[in-house]
N, C-alpha and C positions, 0 to 999 in steps of 0.2 A: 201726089197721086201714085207715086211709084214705088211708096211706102204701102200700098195696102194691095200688096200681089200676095197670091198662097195664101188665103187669109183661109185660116182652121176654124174659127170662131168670133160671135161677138155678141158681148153683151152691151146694155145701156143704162145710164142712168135717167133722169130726167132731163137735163141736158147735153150730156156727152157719149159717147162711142169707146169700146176699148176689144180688139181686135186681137185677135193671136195670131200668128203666122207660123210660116212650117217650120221657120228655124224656131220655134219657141217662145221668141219677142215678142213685146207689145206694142202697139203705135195707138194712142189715144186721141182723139179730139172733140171739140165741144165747148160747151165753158168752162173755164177753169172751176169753179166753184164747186161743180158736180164731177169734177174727176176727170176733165179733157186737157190736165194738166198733170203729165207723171214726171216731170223732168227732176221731182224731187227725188223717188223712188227710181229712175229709170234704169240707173246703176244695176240695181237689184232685178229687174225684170229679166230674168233670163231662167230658158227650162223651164216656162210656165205651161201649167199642163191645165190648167182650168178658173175661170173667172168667175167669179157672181158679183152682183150689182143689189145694191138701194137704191132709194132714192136720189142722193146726190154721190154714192162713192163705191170704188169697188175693192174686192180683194179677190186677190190671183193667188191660189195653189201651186209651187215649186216642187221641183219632181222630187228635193229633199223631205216634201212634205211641211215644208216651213209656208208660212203664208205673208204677203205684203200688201200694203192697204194703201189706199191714199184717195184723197179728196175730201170734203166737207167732215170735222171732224163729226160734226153732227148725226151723221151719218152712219158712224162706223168708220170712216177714212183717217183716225188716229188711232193704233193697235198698241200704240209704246208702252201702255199700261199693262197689257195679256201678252205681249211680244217674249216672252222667258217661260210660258208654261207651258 
């Protein structure tokens, strides 16, 4: 609970939640399947300035302008292919 103070934004998938805070952070929850699991990405989640969601996954905009994905690849939530252009 004390993860979700200052919250800037949040979007959703069909299952899960994924929240910005004012430091910039994410803190997602939900099912993993639909992207309420970023521990893969979390490293990366910093200086996020905007999210959008699918069905089951999201990608967050970094202030680099770089973007990170994660959840169902089905989705959209695997970018490793367009991750270089």
């Amino acid at each position: 609970r004390d993860q979700l103070k200052n919250v800037r934004q949040i979007q959703a998938t069909l299952g899960a939640f994924a929240a910005i805070l004012a430091d910039a952070s994410v803190v997602t929850w939900g099912n993993p399947d639909d992207g309420g699991d970023s521990s893969v990405v979390q490293d990366q989640l910093q200086h996020v300035q905007q999210i959008q969601a699918t069905g089951g996954a999201f990608a967050a905009i970094l202030a680099d302008g770089s973007v990170v994905a994660w959840g169902d690849p089905d989705y959209g939530g695997d970018s490793s292919e367009v991750q270089d252009q």
